[in-house]
N, C-alpha and C positions, 0 to 999 in steps of 0.2 A: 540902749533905747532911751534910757533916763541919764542925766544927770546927777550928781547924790545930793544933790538940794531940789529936786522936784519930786512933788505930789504927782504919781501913776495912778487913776481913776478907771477900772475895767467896767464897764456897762453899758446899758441899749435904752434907746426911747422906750421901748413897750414896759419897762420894770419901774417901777410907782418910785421903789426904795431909791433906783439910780438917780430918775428924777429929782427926788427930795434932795439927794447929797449934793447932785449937783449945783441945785439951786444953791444948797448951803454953802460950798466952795467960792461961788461966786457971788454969793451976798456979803461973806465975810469978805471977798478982794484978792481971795489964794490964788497964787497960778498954780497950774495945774496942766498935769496933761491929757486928755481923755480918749482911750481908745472905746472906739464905737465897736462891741462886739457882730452888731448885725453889720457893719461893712466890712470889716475884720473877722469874718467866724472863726481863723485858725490863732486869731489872739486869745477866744476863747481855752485854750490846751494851755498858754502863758499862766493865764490868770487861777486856770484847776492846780497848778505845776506852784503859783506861790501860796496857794489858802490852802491846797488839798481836797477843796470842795468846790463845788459847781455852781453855787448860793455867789450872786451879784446882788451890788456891786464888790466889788475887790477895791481899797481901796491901802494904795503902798507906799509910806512916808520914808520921807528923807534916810532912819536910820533904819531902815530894811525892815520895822515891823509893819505891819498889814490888820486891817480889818477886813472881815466878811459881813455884809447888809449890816455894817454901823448905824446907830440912832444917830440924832445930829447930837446929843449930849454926848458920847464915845466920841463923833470926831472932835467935834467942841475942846473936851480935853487933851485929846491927843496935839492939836494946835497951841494950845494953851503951852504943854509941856516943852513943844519945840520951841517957845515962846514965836511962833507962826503968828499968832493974835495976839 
C-alpha cells in the first residue's frame, strides 16, 4: 500500500485531531498518504491491526513506527528524527 519512505495518515473529516495533523503535514510540506476512513471504512480494521486501538488518527512513518491522535509536538519530533524537517 505504502512505500518505505512514505508518511500513512488513517483518519476522517469529522475528528478535530485528524484535522489538526493534517493540517500540520501539510503546512510543514510532508507527503503523505491519506486514507479517508469514511470513504474507506474497511481501512478502518488496517489501522486497529497497526495501533491496536480504534483512537484516530493513526499516523505510520517511514520506519514502521506509528502514533495514535499525536499532538503536533509528538509528530513534530518524530519528523525531526527522520530528519523529514
Amino acid at each position: 500500500m505504502t512505500s518505505p519512505s512514505t508518511i500513512t495518515m488513517f483518519g476522517a473529516d469529522w475528528c478535530r485531531d485528524c484535522v489538526r495533523t493534517k493540517s500540520q503535514l501539510d503546512g510543514l510540506g510532508i507527503q503523505y498518504t491519506y486514507v479517508d476512513l469514511v470513504a474507506d471504512p474497511a481501512a478502518a480494521d488496517v489501522a486497529r491491526e497497526i495501533s491496536g486501538r480504534t483512537n484516530i488518527p493513526v499516523v505510520v512513518y517511514p520506519d514502521a513506527t506509528h502514533h495514535v491522535e499525536p499532538s503536533n509536538a509528538d509528530v513534530e519530533a518524530k519528523l525531526r528524527e527522520l530528519a523529514l524537517i
